[in-house]
N, C-alpha and C positions, 0 to 999 in steps of 0.2 A: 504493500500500500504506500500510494504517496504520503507522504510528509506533510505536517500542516506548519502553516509560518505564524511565527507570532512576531509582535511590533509589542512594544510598551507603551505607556499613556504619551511620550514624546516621541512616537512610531519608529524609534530607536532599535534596529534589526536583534534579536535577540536568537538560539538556537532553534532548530524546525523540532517540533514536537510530534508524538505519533496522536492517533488520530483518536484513541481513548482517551488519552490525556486534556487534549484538547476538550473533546467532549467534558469531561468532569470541570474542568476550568469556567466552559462556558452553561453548566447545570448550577456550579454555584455562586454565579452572580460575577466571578472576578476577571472576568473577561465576556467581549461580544466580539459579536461579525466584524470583520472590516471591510473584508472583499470576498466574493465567493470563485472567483476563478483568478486568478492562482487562489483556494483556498486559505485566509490570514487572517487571525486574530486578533484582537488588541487588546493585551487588559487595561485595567484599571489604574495599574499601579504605576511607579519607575523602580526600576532596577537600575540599582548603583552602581557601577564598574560591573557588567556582566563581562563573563570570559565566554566567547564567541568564538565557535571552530569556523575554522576556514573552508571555503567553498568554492568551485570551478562549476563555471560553467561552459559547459560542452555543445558543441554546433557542427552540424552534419547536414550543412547547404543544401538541396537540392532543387532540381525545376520544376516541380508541382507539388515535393512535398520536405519540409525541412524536420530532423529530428533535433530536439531540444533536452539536455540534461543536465543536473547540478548533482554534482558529487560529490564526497567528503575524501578530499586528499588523502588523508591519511587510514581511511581505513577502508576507502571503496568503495563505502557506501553509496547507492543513486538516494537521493534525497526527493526530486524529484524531475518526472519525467515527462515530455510532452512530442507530439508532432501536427508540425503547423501545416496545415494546406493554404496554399497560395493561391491567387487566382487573377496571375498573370494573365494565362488563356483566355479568360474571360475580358479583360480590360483588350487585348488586342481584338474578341471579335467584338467589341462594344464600337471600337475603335474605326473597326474595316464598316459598318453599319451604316455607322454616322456619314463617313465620309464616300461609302456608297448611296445613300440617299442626299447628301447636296450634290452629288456628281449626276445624280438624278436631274434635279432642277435646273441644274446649269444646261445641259443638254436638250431640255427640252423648251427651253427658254421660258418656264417660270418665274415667276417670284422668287426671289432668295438673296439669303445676306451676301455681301461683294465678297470677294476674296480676297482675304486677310494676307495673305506670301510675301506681298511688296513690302510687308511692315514687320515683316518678320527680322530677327537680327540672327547675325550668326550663331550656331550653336560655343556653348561652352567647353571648355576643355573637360574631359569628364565624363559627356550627356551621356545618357543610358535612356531607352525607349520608356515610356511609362508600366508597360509591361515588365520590365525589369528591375526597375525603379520599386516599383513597390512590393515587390521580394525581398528586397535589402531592409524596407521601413516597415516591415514585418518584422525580422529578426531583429533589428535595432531597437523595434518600440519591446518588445518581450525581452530582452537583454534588459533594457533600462527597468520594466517593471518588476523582473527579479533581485535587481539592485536594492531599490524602494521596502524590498520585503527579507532578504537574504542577504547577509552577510559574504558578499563573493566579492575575491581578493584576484581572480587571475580568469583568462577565456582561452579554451581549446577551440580554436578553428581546423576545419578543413580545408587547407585554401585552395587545393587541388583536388577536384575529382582524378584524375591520371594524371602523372608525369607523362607528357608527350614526348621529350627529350631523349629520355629512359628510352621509352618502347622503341622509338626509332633510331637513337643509336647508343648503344648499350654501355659501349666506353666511354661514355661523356664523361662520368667522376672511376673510373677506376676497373682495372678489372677483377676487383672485389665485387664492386656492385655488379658487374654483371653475371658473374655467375653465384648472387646470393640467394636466399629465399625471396627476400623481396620485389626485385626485376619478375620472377614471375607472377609472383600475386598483381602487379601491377598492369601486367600484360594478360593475363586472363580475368581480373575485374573487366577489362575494358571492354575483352571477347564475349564477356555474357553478357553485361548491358547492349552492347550492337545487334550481338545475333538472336535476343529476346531469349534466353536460358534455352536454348531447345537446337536439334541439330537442322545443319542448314540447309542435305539433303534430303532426310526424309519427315523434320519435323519435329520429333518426337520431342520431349518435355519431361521432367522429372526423373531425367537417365542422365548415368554418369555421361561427361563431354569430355571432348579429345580437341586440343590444341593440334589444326590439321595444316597444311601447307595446299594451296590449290592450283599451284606451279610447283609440283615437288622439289626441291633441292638436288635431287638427283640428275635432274633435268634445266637448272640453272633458277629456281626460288629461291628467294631470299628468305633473312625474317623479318623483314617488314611489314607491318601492321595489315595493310591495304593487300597482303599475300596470305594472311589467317583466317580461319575461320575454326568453327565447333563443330563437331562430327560425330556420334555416338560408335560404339565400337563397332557395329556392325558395318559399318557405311565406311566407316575409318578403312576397316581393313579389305572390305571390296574394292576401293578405289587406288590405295594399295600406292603405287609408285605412278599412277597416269595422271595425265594433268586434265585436268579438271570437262576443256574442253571434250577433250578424248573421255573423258568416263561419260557426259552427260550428250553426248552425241545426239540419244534419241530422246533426248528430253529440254530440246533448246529453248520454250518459256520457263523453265526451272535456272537456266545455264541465264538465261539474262538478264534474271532476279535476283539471282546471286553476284552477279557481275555489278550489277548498280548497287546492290547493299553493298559492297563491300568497298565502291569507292564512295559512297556516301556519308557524309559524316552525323555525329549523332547528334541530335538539335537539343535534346534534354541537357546532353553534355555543354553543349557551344553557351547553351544559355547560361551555365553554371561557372561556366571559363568568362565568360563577359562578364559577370556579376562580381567574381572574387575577390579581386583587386580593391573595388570598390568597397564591400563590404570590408576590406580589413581594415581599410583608411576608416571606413566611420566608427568601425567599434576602438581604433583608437582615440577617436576623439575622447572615448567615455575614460581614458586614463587610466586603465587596469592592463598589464602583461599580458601578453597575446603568443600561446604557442602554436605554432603551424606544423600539418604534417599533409600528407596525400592517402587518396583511394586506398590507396595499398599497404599505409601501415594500417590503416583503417581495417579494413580485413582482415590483415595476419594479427591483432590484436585481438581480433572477433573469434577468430579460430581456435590459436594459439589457447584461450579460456574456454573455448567449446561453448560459447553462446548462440543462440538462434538469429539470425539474418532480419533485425528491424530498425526503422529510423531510428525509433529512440536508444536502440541498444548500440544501434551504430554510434550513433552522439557519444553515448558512455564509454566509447574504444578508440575515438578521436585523441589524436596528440603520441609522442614520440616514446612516453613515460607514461603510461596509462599504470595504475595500480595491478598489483598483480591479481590480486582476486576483486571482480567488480559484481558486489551483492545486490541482486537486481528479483531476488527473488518476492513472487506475489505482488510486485509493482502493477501498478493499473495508470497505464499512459492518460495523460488529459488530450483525446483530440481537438483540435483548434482549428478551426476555418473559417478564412479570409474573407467578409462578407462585402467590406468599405461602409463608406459610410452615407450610402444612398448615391441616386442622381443627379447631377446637375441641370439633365435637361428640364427645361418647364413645363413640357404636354407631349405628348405622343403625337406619332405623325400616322396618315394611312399611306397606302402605296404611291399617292402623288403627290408627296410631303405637305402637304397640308393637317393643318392640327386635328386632329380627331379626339382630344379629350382638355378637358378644362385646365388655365394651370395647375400646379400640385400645390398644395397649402406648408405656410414655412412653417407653421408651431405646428408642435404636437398634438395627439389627437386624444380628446378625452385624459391628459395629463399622462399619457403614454405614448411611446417614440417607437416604430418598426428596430426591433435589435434586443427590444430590453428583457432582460430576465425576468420572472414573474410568476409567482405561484395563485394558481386560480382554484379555489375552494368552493365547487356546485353543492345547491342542494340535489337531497338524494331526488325530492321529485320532479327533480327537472334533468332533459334527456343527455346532457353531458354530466350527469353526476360523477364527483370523483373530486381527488386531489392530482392538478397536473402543475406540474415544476419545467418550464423549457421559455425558450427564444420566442419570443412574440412579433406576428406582423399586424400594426395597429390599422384599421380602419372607420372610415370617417361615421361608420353609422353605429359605432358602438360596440360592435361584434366579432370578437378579435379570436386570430387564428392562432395555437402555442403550436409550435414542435416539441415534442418530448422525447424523451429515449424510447418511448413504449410507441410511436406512431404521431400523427398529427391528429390534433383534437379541434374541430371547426367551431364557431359560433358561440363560442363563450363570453357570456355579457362582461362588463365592462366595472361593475358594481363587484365581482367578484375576484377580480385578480390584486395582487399586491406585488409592486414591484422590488425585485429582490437586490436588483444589479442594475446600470442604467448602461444604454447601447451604447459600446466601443470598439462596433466593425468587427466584430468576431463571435462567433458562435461555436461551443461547446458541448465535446461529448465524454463521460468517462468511459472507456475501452475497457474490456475485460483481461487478466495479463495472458 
């Protein structure tokens, strides 16, 4: 189980407590709520010189979805655990929509705002798409709210998914590193995110893979990236020493699909290669040590402790020096996803941009906001009876939708919810471990 945080009455970060404790804390009066996601406490009291262990927090970037972890150095412990979904994808097709419908109007010589380009300035040194932009101010804003609540003294980043340099040429620092364990974890991470974990001839998934050559060596392949592939052993060893053209002879839509995956690059990765840099610059801003590692100690850390393959546990294996035993057991991740924080457009359009809905009202609605947390308390004679706890979309007529872990619950008045959390663009689930 996660860890709950406590704050003192001058929100002064105090040790994370477990979840009993808490409870009996806040049963007899000497602590309340403070926040409900990240779970934190606050009593009553101050604590005078409290002695506060030190904490890391751990980050395992990724392009649709980041793992989040706070460890205790010293003994391994995950304190707590999280992974964030992003919702880059989404701001890019918002993005292609928008600017698909005035490309509408301009062509058909409608009505529509002038175009803005001439007044535009050059970009910054820097820019990142807003699609990627807000992957980094994801990680950034949760980095800083675990500050707020947790005592953390140091940040494990990933700042590389693959060493590129590595894979493609092996002597670059030594031929230590090239013929160590870690050159190949780095070069078969890479081979199962491309090839999607499965072989590339006949498919298959959840079978041990073979790092294959599809220019044999024998025959003049290299080991260059762009000449690998994954092969289960069966296909491995029918194909044997022929080059690739030559085995797939009668099967030339398979021979051309593998020919463009393989010089294709991977767009999950590229994104995460554009982002990294950036992301390390802003988490220095925040003034805490920053250790850097890649993909691949990532992995051979994962192994290495015999843990299972997840954001979060990935997070907890990030860095050069990861503890040797990381106690992770019966942890319950918090899922987190990326919602923003509304619209900016004013009205909806139909298919020939024109407005088809009224503008959208700036206050809240019935003194609730689309986002907020909220426990709704039905009577039993009425047809949503029940106690539901989740994310609310507020509407204007009173009759507001929750999401809950147990389903979506429709048309619950408006007299019956109390709001627990106010909306901060994200929506939460706890995961089972």
């Amino acid at each position: 189980m996660s860890k709950v945080f406590v704050l003192d009455t001058n929100q002064q970060q105090l040790n994370p407590v477990n979840p009993g404790r808490a409870r009996i804390l806040l049963d007899s009066g000497k602590a309340a709520i403070f926040k409900r996601f990240p779970f934190t406490i606050i009593l009553k009291t101050t604590v005078e010189d409290p002695v506060v262990t030190e904490m890391r927090v751990k980050i395992d970037p990724g392009s649709k979805t980041t793992g989040l972890a706070i460890v205790n150095n010293h003994s391994g412990e995950v304190v707590f655990a999280a992974e964030l979904t992003h919702r880059g994808q989404q701001i890019k097709l918002d993005l292609d929509e928008r600017r698909g419908v005035r490309r509408g109007r301009r062509n058909r010589h409608t009505r529509y705002r002038k175009p803005r380009w001439q007044n535009r300035r050059n970009k910054k040194k820097g820019w990142l798409p807003p699609s990627l932009q807000s992957r980094i101010s994801n990680v950034i804003t949760w980095v800083q709210r675990f500050m707020r609540v947790c005592h953390i003294t140091a940040v494990s980043q990933e700042l590389v998914r693959f060493d590129m340099q590595l894979m493609e040429n092996a002597e670059i620092s030594g031929i230590e590193y090239q013929q160590g364990t870690l050159a190949g974890y780095e070069v078969r991470e890479y081979l199962l995110e491309k090839w999607n974990r499965a072989c590339a001839y006949c498919g298959k998934e959840h079978v041990p893979l073979q790092i294959e050559h599809m220019i044999p060596r024998a025959k003049g392949g290299t080991d260059r990236i762009s000449n690998l592939c994954l092969a289960c052993e069966k296909c491995n060893r029918a194909k044997g020493t022929k080059d690739i053209k030559d085995f797939l002879k009668k099967k030339p839509e398979l021979l051309r699909k593998i020919v463009a995956q393989a010089k294709a690059p991977l767009r999950d990765a590229a994104a995460v290669n554009a982002t990294r840099w950036e992301l390390f610059r802003r988490l220095q801003t925040l003034g805490l040590p920053i250790e850097c590692s890649s993909g691949g100690f990532t992995k051979y850390n994962r192994t290495t402790r015999d843990l299972p393959k997840t954001h979060w546990l990935d997070a907890a294996c990030v860095g050069k020096s990861p503890p040797l035993e990381i106690k992770a057991i019966g942890m319950m991740p918090l899922a987190i996803t990326a919602y923003g924080h509304g619209s900016r457009q004013m009205c909806l359009m139909n298919k020939y941009g024109f407005p088809r809905t009224d503008p959208k009202e700036k206050h809240p609605k019935h003194g609730f906001k689309t986002g907020d947390i909220v426990k709704a308390i039905v009577p039993a004679h009425l047809k949503r009876a029940g106690t539901h706890v989740g994310r609310m979309s507020a509407k204007a007529s009173g009759s507001f939708t929750i999401a809950t872990s147990k389903g979506t619950i429709t048309d619950v008045g408006k007299n019956y919810c109390r709001k627990l959390q106010r909306a901060d663009g994200y929506g939460y689930t706890q995961r089972s471990a």
